[in-house]
C-alpha positions in Angstrom: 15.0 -56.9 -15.1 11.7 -58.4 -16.2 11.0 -61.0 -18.7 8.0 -62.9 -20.4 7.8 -65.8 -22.0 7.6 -65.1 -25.9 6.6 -68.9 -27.3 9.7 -68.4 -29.6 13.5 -70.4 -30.2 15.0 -67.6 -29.3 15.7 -64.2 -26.9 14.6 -61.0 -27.2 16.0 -58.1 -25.4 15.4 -55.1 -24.5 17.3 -52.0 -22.8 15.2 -49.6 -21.1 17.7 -46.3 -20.4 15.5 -43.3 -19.1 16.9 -39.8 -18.7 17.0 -39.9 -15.3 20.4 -42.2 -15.8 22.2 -39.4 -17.4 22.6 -37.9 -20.7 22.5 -39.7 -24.3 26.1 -40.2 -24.2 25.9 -42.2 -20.8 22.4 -43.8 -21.6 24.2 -45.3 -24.7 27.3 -46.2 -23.4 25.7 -48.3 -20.7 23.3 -49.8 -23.7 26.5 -50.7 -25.5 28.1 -52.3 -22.1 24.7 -54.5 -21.9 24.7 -55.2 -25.2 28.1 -57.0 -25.5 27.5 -58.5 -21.7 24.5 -60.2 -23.0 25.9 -61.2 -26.5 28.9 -63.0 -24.5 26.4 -64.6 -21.8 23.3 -65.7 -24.7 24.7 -69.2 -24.8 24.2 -69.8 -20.9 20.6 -67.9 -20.9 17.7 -70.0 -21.1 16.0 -69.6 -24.9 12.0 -68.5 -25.6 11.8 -65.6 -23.6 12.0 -61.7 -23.7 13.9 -60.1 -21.3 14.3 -56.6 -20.3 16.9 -55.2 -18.5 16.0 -51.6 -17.1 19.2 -49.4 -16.2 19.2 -47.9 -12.7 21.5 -44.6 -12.3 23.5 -46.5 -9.7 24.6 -48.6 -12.8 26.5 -46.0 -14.7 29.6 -45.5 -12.1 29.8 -49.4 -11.9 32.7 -50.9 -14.2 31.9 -53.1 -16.9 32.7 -56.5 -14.5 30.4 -55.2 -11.8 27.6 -54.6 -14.8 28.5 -58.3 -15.7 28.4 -59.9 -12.8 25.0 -57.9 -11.4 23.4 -59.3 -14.8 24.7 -62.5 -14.1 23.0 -62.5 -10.6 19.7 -61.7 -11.7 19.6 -64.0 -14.7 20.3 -66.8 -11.9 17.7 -65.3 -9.6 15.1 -65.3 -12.4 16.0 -68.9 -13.2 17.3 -68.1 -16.5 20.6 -68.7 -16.4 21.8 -72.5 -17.5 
């Protein structure tokens, strides 16, 4: 995950899925998973940046929970989490 400060009242995010991960049926399932994992989370993230999660292979045999809480972990070690 990376991030920047964007200078706005809001998030923007990104979800970086290469092929390495697996083909387009994984790549967007696991887009889908972050997508809704972030949507329920953008209340506790901290607002005015960009952030970019970037999908590692390990990440497709993880289920949804472990996805959630491995997000969770690096928003709080980023300092973005509220």
């Amino acid at each position: 995950m990376s991030y920047q400060p964007n200078g706005l009242d809001h998030n923007r995010y990104g979800f970086v899925t290469s092929r390495a991960v697996g083909n387009a049926v994984t790549r967007n399932r696991i887009r889908r998973q972050l997508r809704e994992i972030v949507r329920q989370l953008h209340q506790q993230i901290r607002v005015g940046f960009d952030i970019v999660f970037v999908v590692r292979r390990q990440a497709v045999s993880q289920p949804y929970h472990a996805i959630q809480r491995i997000v969770v972990q690096q928003l709080q070690a980023t300092k973005l989490w509220v």
